[in-house]
C-alpha positions as CSV (number, residue, x, y, z in Angstrom):
1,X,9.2,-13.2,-36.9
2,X,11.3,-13.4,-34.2
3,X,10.8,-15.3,-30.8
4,X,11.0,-13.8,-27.8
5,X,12.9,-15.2,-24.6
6,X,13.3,-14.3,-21.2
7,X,17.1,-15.3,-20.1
8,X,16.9,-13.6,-16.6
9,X,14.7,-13.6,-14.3
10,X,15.1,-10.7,-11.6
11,X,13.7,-11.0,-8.1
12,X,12.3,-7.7,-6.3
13,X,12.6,-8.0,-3.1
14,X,10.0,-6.7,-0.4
15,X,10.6,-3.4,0.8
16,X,11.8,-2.7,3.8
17,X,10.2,-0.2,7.0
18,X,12.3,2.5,5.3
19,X,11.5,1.5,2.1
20,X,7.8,1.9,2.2
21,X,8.0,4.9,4.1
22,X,9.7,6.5,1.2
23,X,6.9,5.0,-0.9
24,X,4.0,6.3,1.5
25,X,5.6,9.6,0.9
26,X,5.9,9.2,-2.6
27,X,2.1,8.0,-3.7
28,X,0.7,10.3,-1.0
29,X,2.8,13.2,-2.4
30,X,-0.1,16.3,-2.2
31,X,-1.4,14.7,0.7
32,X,-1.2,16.2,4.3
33,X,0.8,13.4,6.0
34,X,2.7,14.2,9.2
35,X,6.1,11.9,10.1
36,X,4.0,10.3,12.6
37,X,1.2,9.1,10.2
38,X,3.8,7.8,7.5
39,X,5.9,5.9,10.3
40,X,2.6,4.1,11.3
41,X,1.6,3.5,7.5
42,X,5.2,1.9,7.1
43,X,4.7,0.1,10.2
44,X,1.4,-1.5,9.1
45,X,2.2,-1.8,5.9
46,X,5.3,-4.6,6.8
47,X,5.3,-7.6,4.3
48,X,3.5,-6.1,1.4
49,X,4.8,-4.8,-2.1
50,X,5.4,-1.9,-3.7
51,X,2.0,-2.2,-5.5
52,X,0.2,-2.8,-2.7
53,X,1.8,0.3,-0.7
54,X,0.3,2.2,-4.2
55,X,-2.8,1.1,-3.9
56,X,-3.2,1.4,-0.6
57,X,-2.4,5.5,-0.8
58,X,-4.5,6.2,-3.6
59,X,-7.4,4.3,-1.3
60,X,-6.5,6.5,1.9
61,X,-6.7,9.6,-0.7
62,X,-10.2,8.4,-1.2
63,X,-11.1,7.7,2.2
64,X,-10.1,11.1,3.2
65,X,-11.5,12.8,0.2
66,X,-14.9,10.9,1.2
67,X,-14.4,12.2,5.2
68,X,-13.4,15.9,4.7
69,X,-12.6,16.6,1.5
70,X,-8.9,15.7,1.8
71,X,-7.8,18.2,4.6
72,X,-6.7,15.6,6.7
73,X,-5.4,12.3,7.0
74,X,-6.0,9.8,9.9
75,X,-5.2,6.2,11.1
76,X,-9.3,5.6,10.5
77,X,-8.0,6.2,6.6
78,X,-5.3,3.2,7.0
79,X,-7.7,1.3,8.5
80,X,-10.0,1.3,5.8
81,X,-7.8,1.2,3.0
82,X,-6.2,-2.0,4.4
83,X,-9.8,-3.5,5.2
84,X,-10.7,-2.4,1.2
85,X,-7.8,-4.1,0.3
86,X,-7.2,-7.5,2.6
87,X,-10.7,-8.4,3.7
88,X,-13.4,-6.7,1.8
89,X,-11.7,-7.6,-1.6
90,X,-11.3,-10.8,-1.1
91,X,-7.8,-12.7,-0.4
92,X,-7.6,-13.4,-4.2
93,X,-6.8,-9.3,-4.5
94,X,-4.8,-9.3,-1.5
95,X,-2.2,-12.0,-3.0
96,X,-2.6,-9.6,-6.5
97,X,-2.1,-6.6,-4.8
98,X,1.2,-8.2,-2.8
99,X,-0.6,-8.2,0.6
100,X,1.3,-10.1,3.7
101,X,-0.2,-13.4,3.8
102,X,-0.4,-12.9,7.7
103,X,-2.2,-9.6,6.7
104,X,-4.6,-11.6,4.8
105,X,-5.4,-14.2,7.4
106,X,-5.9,-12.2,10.0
C-alpha cells in the first residue's frame, strides 16, 4: 500500500471581469444571452469563483425555463439566481459555492 502525498499546493486565482464573462458564455452556452446581458452577469458576478459563476448559469437556465420556457433571458433571472445562491441558501452555501464575502453580507 502506498501513501499518498500532496507536495504542491496550487492556488486558482479569482477570475477576472473578462474571465467570467468567458465563463457566462461558456455554462450558458444554448442559452439566448445578448453581449449586454453577459457584460452585466460578469459585472455582478465580481469576486466569486468559477463554481459559483456555474452554478449561478445553470440557476438562471432554470429561472428562465420556469418564466417562459427558456426563450429569453433577463436581469430578473440574475437576480434570482444570485438571491438562490447568497441569501436564500444560506451564507454557509455562498462561502461553498465561492460567493464574494461582500456579496454575502449584503
Amino acid at each position: 500500500m502506498t501513501a499518498d502525498r500532496i507536495d504542491q499546493a496550487i492556488e486558482v486565482p479569482l477570475p477576472d471581469e473578462a474571465g467570467r464573462g468567458k465563463l457566462v458564455r461558456l455554462y450558458g452556452k444554448g442559452l439566448p444571452l445578448e453581449d449586454a446581458f453577459i457584460a452585466e452577469a460578469a459585472r455582478r458576478s465580481d469576486g466569486t469563483s468559477c463554481a459559483f459563476v456555474k452554478e449561478s448559469m445553470r440557476r438562471l437556465a432554470q429561472a428562465s425555463i420556469a418564466r417562459d420556457g427558456e426563450t429569453s433571458v433577463i436581469s430578473a433571472d440574475i437576480d434570482e439566481a444570485l438571491d438562490d445562491m447568497l441569501f436564500s441558501g444560506g451564507r454557509l452555501n455562498a462561502q461553498l459555492l465561492g460567493g464574494a464575502q461582500a456579496m454575502a453580507a449584503r
